[in-house]
C-alpha positions in Angstrom: -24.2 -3.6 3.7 -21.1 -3.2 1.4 -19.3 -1.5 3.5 -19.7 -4.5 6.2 -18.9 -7.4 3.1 -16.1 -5.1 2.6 -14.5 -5.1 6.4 -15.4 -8.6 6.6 -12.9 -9.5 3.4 -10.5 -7.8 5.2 -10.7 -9.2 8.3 -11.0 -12.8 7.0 -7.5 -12.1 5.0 -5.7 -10.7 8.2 -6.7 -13.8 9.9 -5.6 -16.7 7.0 -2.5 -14.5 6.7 -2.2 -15.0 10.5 -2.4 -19.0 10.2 -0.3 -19.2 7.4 2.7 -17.3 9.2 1.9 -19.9 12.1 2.4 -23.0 10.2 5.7 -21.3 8.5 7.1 -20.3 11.5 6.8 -23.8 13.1 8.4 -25.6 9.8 10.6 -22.9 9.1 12.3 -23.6 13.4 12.9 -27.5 11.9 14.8 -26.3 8.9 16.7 -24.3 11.5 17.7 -26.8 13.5 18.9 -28.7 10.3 20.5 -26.0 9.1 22.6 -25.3 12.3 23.8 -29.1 12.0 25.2 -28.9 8.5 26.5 -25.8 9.1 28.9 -27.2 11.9 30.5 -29.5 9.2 31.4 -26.9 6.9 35.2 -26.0 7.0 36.3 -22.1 6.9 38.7 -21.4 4.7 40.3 -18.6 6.0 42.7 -17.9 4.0 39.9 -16.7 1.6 39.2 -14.2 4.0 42.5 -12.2 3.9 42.5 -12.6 0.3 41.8 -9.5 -2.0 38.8 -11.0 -3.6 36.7 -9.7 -1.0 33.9 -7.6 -1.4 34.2 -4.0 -1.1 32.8 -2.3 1.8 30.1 0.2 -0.5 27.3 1.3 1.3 24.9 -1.3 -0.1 27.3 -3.5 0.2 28.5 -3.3 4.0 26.3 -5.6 5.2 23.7 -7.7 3.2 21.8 -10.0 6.1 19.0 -7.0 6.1 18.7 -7.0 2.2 18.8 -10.9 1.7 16.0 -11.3 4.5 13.9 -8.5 3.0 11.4 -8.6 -0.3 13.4 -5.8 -2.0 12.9 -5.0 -5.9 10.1 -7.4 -5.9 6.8 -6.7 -6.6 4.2 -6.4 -3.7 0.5 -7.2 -4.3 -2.5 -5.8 -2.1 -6.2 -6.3 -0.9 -8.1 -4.0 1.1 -10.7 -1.3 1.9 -9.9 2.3 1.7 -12.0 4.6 3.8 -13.0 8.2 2.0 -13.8 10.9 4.9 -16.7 12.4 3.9 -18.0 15.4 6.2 -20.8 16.6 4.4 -24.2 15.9 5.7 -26.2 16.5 2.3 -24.5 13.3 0.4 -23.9 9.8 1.0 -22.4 8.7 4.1 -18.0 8.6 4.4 -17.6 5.4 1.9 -15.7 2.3 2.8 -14.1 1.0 -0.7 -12.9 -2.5 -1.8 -9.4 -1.8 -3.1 -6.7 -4.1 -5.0 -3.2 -2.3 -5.6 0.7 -3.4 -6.7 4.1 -2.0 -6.6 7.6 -2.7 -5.4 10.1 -1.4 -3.3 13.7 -0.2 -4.9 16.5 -0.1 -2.1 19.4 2.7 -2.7 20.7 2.3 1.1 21.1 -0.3 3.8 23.2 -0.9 6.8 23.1 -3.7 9.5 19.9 -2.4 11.1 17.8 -0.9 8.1 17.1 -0.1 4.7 16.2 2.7 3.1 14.1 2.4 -0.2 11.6 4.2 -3.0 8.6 2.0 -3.1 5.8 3.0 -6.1 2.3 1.4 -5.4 -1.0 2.0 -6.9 -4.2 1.5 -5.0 -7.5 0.9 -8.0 -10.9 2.0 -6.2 -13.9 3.3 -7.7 -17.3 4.8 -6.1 -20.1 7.0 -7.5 -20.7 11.0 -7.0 -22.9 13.3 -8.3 -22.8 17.1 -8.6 -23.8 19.6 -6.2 -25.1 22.7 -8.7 -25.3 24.9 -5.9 -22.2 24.4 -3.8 -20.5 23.4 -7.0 -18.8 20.5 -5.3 -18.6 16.9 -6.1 -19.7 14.6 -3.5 -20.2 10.7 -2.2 -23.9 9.8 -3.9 -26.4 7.2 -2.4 -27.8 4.7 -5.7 -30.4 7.6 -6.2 -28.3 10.7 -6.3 -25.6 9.3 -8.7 -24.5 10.6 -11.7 -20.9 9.4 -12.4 -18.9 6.2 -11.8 -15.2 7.6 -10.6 -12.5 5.0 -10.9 -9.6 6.1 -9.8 -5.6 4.8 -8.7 -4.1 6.4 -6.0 -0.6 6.5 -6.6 2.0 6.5 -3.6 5.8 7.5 -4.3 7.5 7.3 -0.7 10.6 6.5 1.0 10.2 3.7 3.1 12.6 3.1 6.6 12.8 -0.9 6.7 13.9 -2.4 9.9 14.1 -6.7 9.8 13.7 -8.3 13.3 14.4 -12.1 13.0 11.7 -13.0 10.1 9.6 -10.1 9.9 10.2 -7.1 8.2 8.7 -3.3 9.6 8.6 -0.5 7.7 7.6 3.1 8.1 7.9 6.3 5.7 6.1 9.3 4.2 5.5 10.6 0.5 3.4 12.6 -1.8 0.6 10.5 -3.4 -1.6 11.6 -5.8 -5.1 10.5 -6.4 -5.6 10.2 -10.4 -9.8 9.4 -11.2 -12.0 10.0 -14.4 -16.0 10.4 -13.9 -18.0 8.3 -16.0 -21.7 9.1 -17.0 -23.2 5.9 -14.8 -25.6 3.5 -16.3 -29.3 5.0 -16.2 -28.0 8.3 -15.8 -29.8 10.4 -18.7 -27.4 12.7 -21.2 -28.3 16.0 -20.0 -25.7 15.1 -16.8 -23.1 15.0 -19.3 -22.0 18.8 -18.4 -21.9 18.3 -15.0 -19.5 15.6 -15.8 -16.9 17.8 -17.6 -18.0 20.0 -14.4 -16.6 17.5 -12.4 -13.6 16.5 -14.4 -11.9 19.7 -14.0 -13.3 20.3 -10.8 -10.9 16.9 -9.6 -7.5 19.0 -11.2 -8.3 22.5 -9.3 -7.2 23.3 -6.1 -4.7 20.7 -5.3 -7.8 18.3 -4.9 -5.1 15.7 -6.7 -2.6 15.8 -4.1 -2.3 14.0 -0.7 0.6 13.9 1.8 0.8 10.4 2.9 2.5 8.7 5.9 3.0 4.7 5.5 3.2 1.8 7.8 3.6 -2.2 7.3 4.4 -5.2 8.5 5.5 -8.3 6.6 6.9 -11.7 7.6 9.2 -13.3 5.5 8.7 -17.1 4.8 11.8 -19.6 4.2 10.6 -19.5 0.2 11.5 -15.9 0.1 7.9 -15.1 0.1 6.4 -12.5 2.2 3.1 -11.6 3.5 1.6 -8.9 6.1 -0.5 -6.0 6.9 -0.1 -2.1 5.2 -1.6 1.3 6.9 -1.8 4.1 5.0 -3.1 7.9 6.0 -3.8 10.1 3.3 -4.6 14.1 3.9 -6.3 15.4 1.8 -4.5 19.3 0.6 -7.9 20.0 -1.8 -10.0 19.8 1.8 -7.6 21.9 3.3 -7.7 24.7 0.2 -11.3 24.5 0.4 -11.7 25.3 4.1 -12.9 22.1 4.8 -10.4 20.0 7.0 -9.7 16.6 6.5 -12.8 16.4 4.2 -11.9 13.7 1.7 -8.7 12.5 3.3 -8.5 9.1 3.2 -7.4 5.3 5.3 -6.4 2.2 3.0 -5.9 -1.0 5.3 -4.6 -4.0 2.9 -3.4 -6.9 2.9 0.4 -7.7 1.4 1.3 -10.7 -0.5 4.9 -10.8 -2.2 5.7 -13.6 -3.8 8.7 -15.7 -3.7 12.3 -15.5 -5.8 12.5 -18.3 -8.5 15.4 -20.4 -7.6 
């Protein structure tokens, strides 16, 4: 049942986001229209042209359309579910997670066609596990098997190719990420769990289980404001499931919702 609240936040976000851009879009091709008036009025001086105040030609300076229509060096806010692949058939099923995240996006290239940039982002999620004494693993746990609340960020450090087409803004890129969680003794949950715990706090920091490759897409559509919003993808592998001999165990899928919000004039 959570998992099917959870989907259906998502969903309901992806569609208002969908309306909004709609209404934009129309008001935004009036402002257009007004624009392209004025902007017939407005002598050229060309003389300034030749002049040597202009700027020089520096790679992030060569041409600035891409960077002024892009949300770059702002801070991006997300809303989502991340889905944790769970391939074990004594635990909980794979669990769908409600996720809130931020970051921004830091441009050190750009060119008439795309941007290149480093953009940090932390995803919060948390879920419950217990411990598996016999396998000593630590797995997804149904309301009865828990032991541990696990919060945990999963922090993404990639470089992002960003590629504006007319008000909309794609970008794709790849990174390392790195999933940093603490387990919790859960509510209910008697003392005498408290080793298996500390079993499962160092078990998180062995074996790469920390570590996950991860490839990044989004889409975002830039409003006349400045402000931006759109849709994020991001796959996870897991390297800990791959050390372990267990495939893509544990990798995981966050699907969000982007909001960035305006420049202050």
């Amino acid at each position: 049942m959570k998992k099917m609240y959870v989907l259906l936040i998502v969903t309901l976000l992806c569609v208002k986001t969908g309306a909004l851009i709609y209404a934009e879009e129309n008001t935004e091709q009036e402002l257009s229209a007004a624009e392209r008036q004025d902007n017939m009025q407005i002598p050229v001086d060309e003389s300034a042209i030749d002049s040597d105040e202009a700027l020089p030609d520096s790679p992030l300076q060569r041409d600035d359309s891409a960077l002024k229509k892009t949300p770059i060096g702002r801070l991006v806010f997300t809303l989502g579910a991340a889905g944790v692949l769970n391939t074990d058939k004594n635990s909980a099923p794979s669990p769908v997670l409600f996720t809130v995240g931020a970051g921004a996006r830091f441009p050190f290239y750009t060119n008439k066609t795309m941007i290149l940039s480093v953009a940090p982002h932390g995803h919060f999620f948390a879920s419950f596990y217990f411990w598996d004494k016999t396998r000593e693993l630590v797995l997804p746990a149904e309301i009865e098997q828990r032991i541990a609340y696990v919060p945990a960020i999963m922090f993404d450090s990639p470089v992002l190719f960003h590629f504006p087409v007319k008000n909309s803004v794609f970008a794709a890129g790849l990174g390392p990420s790195f999933l940093l969680r603490f387990a919790a003794r859960a509510i209910n949950v008697a003392s005498s769990e408290d080793a298996h715990i500390r079993l499962m706090n160092k078990w998180f920091w062995q074996n790469g289980r920390f570590f996950y490759p991860a490839l990044h897409f989004s889409w975002d559509y830039i409003f006349p404001s400045g402000a931006a919003a759109g849709i994020g993808l991001k796959a996870y592998i897991s390297t800990g499931g791959l050390v372990d001999n267990r495939g893509l165990d544990r990798s995981m899928i966050i699907l969000s919702a982007r909001l960035t919000p305006g420049q202050k004039r």
